[in-house]
C-alpha positions in Angstrom: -20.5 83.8 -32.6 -23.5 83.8 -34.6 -25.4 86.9 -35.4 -28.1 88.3 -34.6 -29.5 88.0 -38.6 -28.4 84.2 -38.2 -30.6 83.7 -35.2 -33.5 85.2 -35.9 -33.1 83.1 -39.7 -32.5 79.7 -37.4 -35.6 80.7 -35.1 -38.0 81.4 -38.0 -37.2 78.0 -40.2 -37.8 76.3 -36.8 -40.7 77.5 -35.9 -42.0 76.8 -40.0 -40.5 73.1 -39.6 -42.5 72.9 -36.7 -45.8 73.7 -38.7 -45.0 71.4 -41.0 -44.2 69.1 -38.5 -47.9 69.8 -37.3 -49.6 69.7 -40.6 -47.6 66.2 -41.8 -49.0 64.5 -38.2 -52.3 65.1 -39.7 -51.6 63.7 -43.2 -49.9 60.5 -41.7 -53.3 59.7 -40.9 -54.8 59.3 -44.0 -52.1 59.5 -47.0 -52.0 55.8 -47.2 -55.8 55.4 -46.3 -58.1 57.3 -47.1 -55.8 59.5 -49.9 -55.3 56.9 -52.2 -59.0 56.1 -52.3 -60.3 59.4 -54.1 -60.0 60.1 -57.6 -57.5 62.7 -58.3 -57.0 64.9 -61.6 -54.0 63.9 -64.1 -51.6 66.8 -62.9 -51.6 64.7 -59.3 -47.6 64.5 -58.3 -46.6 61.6 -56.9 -46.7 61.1 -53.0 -43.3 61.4 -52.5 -42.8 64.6 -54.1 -45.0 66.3 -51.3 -42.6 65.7 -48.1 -39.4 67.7 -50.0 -41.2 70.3 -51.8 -42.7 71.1 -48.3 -39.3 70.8 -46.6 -37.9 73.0 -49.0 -40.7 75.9 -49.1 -41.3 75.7 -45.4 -37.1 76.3 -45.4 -37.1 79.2 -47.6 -40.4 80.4 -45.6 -38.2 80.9 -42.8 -35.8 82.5 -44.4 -37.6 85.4 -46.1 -39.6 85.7 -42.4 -35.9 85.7 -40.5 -34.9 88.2 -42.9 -37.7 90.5 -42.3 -37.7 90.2 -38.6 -34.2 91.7 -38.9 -35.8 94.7 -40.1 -36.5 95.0 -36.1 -40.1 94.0 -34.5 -40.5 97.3 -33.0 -40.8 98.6 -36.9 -44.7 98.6 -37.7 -43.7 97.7 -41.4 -42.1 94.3 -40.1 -44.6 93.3 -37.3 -47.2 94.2 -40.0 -45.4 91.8 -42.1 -44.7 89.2 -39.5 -48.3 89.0 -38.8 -49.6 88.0 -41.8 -46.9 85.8 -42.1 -48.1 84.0 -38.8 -51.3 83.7 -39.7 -50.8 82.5 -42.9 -48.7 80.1 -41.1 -51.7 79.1 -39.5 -53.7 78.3 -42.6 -51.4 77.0 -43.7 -51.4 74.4 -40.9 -55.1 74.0 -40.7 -55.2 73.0 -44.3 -53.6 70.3 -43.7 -55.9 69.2 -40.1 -59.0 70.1 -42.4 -57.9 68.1 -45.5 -56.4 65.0 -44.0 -57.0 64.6 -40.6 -60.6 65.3 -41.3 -61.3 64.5 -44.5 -63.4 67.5 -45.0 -62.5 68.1 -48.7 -64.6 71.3 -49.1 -63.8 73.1 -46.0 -59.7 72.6 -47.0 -60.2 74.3 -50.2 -62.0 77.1 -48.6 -59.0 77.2 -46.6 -56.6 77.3 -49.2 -58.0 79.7 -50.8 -58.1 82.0 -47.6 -54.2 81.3 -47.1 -53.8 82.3 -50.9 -55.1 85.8 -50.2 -53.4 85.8 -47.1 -50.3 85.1 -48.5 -50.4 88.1 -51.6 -51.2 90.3 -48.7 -47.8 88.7 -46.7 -46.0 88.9 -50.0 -47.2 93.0 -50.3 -45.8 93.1 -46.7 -42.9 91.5 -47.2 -41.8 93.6 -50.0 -42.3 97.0 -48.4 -39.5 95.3 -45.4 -37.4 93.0 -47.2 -37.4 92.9 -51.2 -35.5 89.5 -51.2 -37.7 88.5 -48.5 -41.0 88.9 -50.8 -39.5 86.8 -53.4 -38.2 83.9 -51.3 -42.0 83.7 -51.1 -42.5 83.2 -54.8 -41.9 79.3 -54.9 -44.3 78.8 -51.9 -47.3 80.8 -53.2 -46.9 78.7 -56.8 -47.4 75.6 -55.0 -50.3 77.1 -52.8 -51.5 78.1 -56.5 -51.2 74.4 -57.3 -52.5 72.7 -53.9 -55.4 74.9 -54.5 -56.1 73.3 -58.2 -55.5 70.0 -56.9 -57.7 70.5 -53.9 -60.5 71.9 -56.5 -60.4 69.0 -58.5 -60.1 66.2 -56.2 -63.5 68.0 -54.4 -65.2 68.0 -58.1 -64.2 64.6 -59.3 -65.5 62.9 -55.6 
């Protein structure tokens, strides 16, 4: 039988998958258009990096929210946390609408930096639940750290 920790893990790296799932329908649409059409600063990755650094973060997202929502939902601490998390979630996701599906360059990197506050205040959150939790998020704000730069510079070079 699996346990009620397990579950609520399972339940949380679905429901990031699925944002990802979400935010990678939008960047289908343009990563082999549009994408490779602006200039982009020397510290670019390669495209293929992006699908597996995603899997893995949105992974480890779940797990650090499925660990806090085993501190109970009827805790104010954990939905406190759990809501930032979702709405960072959100950003998260509309980044990715904004940036590739619409091509709106500026408006993504308003967003980013909007889900970069968010996620500090998440990360605060987290932390007061679920140390481990807080630093599962770690790797994922880095990256947001890095999107950010490379959503900067591709706005100031085009």
């Amino acid at each position: 039988m699996i346990s009620k920790k397990a579950k609520r893990i399972l339940i949380a790296i679905s429901i990031c998958l699925l944002i990802g799932f979400i935010g990678s329908v939008a960047t289908q649409s343009s990563v082999q258009t549009w994408y490779p059409t602006l200039a982009k600063p020397f510290f670019t990755p390669p495209n293929w990096l992006f699908a597996p650094v995603w899997t893995i973060l949105y992974i480890v997202m779940g797990i650090a929210a499925g660990l806090v929502w085993d501190g109970g939902f009827y805790h104010k601490w954990v939905k406190t946390a759990l809501y930032h998390f979702g709405f960072q979630l959100l950003l998260n996701a509309s980044w990715s609408i904004f940036f590739f599906g619409l091509q709106l360059v500026l408006p993504a990197l308003l967003i980013i930096i909007g889900l970069f506050i968010l996620l500090l205040f998440t990360f605060k959150w987290f932390k007061v639940v679920n140390n481990t939790a807080a630093y599962l998020l770690i790797p994922y704000i880095l990256w947001v750290i890095y999107a950010a730069a490379l959503n900067f510079e591709i706005w100031r070079l085009n």
